[in-house]
C-alpha positions in Angstrom: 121.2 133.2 69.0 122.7 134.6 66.1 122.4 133.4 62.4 123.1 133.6 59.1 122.8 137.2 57.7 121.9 138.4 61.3 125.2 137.2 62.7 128.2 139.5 63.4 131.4 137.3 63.9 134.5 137.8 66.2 137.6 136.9 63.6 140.1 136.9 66.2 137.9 134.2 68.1 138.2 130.7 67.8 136.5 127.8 69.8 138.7 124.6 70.3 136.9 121.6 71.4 138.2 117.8 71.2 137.2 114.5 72.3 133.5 115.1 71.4 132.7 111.1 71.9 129.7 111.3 70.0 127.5 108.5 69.6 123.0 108.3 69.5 121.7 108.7 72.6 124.4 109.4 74.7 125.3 111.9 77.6 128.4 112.8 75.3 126.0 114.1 72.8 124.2 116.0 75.5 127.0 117.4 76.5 128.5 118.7 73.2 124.7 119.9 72.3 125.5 121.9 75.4 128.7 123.1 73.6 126.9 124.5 70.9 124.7 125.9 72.5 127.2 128.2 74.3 129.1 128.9 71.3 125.8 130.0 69.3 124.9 132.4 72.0 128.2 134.2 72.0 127.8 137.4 71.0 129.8 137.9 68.6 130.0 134.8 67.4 133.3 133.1 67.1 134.5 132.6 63.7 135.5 129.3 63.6 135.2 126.2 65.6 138.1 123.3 65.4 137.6 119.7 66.8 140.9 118.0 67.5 139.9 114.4 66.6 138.0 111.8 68.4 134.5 112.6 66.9 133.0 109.0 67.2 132.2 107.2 70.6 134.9 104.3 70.5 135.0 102.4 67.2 134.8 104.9 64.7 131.2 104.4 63.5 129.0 105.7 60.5 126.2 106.6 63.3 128.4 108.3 65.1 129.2 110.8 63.0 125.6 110.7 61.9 124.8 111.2 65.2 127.1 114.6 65.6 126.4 115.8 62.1 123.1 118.1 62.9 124.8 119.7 66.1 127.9 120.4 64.0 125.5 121.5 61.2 123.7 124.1 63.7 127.4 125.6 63.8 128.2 125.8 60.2 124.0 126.9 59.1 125.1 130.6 61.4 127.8 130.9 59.5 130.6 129.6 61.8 133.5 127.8 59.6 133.8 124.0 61.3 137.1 122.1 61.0 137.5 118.8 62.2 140.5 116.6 62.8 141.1 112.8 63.5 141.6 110.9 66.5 142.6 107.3 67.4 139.2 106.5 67.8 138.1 107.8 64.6 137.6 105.7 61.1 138.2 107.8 57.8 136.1 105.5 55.3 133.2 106.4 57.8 134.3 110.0 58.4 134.6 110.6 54.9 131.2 109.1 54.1 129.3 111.6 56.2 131.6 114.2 55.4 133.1 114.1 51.8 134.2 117.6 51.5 137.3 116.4 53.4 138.5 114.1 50.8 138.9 117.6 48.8 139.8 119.5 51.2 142.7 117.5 52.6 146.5 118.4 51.9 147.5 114.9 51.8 145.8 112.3 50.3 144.6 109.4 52.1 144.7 111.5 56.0 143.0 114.2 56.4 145.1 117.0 56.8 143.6 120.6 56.7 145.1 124.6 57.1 142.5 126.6 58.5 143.6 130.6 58.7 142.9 132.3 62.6 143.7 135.9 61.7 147.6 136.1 61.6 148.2 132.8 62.2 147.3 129.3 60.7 146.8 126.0 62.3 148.0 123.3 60.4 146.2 119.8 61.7 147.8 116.5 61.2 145.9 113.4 60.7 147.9 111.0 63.6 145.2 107.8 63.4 146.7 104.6 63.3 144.3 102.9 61.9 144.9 99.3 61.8 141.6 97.9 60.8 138.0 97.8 59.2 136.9 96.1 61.4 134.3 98.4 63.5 134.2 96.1 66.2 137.5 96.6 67.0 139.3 99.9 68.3 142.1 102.0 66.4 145.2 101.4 68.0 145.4 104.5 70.8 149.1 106.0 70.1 149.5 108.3 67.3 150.9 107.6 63.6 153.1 110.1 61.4 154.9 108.2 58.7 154.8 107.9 54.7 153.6 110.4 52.8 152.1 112.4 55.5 155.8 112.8 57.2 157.6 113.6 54.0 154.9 116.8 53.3 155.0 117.7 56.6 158.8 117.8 56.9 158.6 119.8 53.6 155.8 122.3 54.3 156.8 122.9 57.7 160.6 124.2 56.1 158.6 126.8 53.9 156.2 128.0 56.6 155.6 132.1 55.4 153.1 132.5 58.2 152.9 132.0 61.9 151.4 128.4 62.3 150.5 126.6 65.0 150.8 122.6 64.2 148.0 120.7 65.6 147.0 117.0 65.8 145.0 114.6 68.3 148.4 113.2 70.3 150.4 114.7 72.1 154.4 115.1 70.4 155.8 112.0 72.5 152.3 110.0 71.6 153.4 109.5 68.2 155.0 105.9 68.4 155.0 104.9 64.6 157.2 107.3 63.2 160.1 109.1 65.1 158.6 111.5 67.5 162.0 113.1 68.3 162.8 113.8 64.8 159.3 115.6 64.4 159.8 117.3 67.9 162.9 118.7 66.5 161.5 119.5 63.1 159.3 121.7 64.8 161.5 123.3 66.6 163.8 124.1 64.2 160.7 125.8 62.0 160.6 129.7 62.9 157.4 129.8 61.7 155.9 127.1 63.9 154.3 129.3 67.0 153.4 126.1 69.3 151.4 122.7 69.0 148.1 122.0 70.4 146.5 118.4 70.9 143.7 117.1 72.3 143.7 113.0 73.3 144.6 113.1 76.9 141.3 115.0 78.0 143.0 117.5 80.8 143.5 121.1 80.4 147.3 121.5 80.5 150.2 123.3 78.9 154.3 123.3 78.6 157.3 123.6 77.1 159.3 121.6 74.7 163.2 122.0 73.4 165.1 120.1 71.4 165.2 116.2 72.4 168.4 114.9 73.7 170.0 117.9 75.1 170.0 120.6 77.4 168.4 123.6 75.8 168.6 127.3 76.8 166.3 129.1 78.5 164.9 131.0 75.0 165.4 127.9 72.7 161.3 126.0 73.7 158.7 126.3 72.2 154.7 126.2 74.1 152.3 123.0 74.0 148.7 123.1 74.9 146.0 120.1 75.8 143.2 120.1 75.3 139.9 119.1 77.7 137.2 116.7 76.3 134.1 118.4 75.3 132.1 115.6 77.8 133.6 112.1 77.7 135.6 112.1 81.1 138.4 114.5 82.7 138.2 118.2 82.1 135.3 118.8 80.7 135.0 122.6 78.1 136.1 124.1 75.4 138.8 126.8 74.9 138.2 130.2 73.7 141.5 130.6 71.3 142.2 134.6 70.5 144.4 135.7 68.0 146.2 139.0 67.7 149.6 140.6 66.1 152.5 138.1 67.4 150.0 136.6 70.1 147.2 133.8 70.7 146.1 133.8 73.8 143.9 130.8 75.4 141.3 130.5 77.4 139.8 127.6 79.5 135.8 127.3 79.5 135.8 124.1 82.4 132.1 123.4 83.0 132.5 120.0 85.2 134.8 117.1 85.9 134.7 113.5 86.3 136.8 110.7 85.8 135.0 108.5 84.3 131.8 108.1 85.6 129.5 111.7 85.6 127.4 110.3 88.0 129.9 109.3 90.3 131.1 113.5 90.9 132.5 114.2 94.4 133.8 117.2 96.0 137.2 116.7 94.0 135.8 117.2 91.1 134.1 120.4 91.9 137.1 121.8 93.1 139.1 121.0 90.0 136.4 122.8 88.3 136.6 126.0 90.4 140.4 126.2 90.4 140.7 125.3 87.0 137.8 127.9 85.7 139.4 130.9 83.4 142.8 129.1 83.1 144.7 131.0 80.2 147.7 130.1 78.1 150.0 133.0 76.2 152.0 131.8 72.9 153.9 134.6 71.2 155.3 134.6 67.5 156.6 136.3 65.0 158.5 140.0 65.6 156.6 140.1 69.0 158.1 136.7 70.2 
């Protein structure tokens, strides 16, 4: 393991994970201590690590985050920069609580919306909770959110993009059901700038393409979208290795099991999934080089 002063860092390397389910005493915790673990003995180590929302269990909890805090703490004590995004079943007030360098750090007030550089490229990540509540006994509702304030600076920044930028967020594109999905579909692809969008949410490993919505588009008018597994919760379980370059990220599937949803119910199927699935890459291209 490498830390602090000791460590040398990879700057083109960034670790993905999302769906970290974290809660006390949990196998999700387990398994995202596992995480870690990897990532600290990579050698180099990456530079960054982004979670794409879904940080507590279910409901959002103070304990939750508690609970993650000193694994994501290991991360950022060697020196690795730590971003995290919001998923439906996260709860700012408790988020913030734990972490309150976010409520700074955010480019939107009242979400948390954050730019985090990977080389030649940045990756812009939404903040799609709909939070409906305060009531922790009670789940967020699961599709995503992008209206108000958030969708009028997003609309605007994503028009004056000057760098290659990936746009991130927990939901898939289509997911978004309070606010006009097409419109933001078509926002980004009308944006030069925008190289692809990457979620997390649906916790399987799996890339495509998207157009413009409502027509036929031409084979060179689509743009590349990427999901994300879960770090441990159920489905594909890993992380993604994400490597930047000149005009090219390139990503790379770390599956380490399967189950759906029970991980002590595992069968064959799973461990097949797991072996085909190992080393599964996906190529986005940008700028000149796209």
């Amino acid at each position: 393991m490498f830390t602090g002063a000791e460590a040398d860092y990879d700057g083109s390397l960034t670790v993905f994970v999302s769906d970290i389910h974290v809660k006390p005493d949990s196998y999700q915790r387990e398994r995202f201590a596992a995480v870690v673990a990897d990532i600290l003995a990579m050698d180099p180590l990456p530079r960054r690590v982004v979670c794409f929302g879904d940080v507590a269990w279910v409901y959002g909890r103070k304990e939750d985050y508690e609970s993650s805090l000193p694994l994501l703490r290991q991360l950022t004590d060697a020196g690795i920069e730590v971003t995290l995004g919001m998923g439906n079943h996260d709860h700012r007030r408790n988020f913030l609580d734990v972490w309150p360098e976010y409520g700074h750090r955010t480019l939107v007030p009242g979400r948390i919306v954050t730019r985090t550089s990977l080389g030649p490229c940045d990756l812009l990540m939404l903040d799609t909770l709909w939070e409906n509540h305060l009531d922790e006994t009670r789940m967020c509702k699961v599709p995503g959110q992008l209206t108000g304030d958030q969708w009028d600076w997003v609309r605007a920044e994503v028009g004056k993009l000057t760098r290659p930028t990936f746009v991130a967020a927990h939901h898939p594109i289509h997911e978004i059901e309070d606010g006009d999905w097409k419109a933001f579909n078509d926002l980004l692809m009308a944006a030069p700038m925008v190289a692809g969008y990457i979620h997390g949410h649906n916790h399987v490993w799996k890339g495509g393409l998207f157009g413009p919505s409502g027509r036929k588009w031409a084979d060179s008018n689509f743009k590349r979208w990427l999901c994300l597994p879960s770090t441990g919760h159920w489905g594909d379980i890993g992380y993604v290795k994400f490597r930047t370059s000149p005009g090219c990220a390139r990503a790379e599937l770390v599956e380490t099991d399967h189950y759906f949803p029970n991980p002590d119910a595992r069968g064959w199927i799973d461990r097949e999934i797991v072996r085909e699935r190992q080393g599964a890459f996906c190529t986005f291209r940008f700028g000149s080089e796209g």
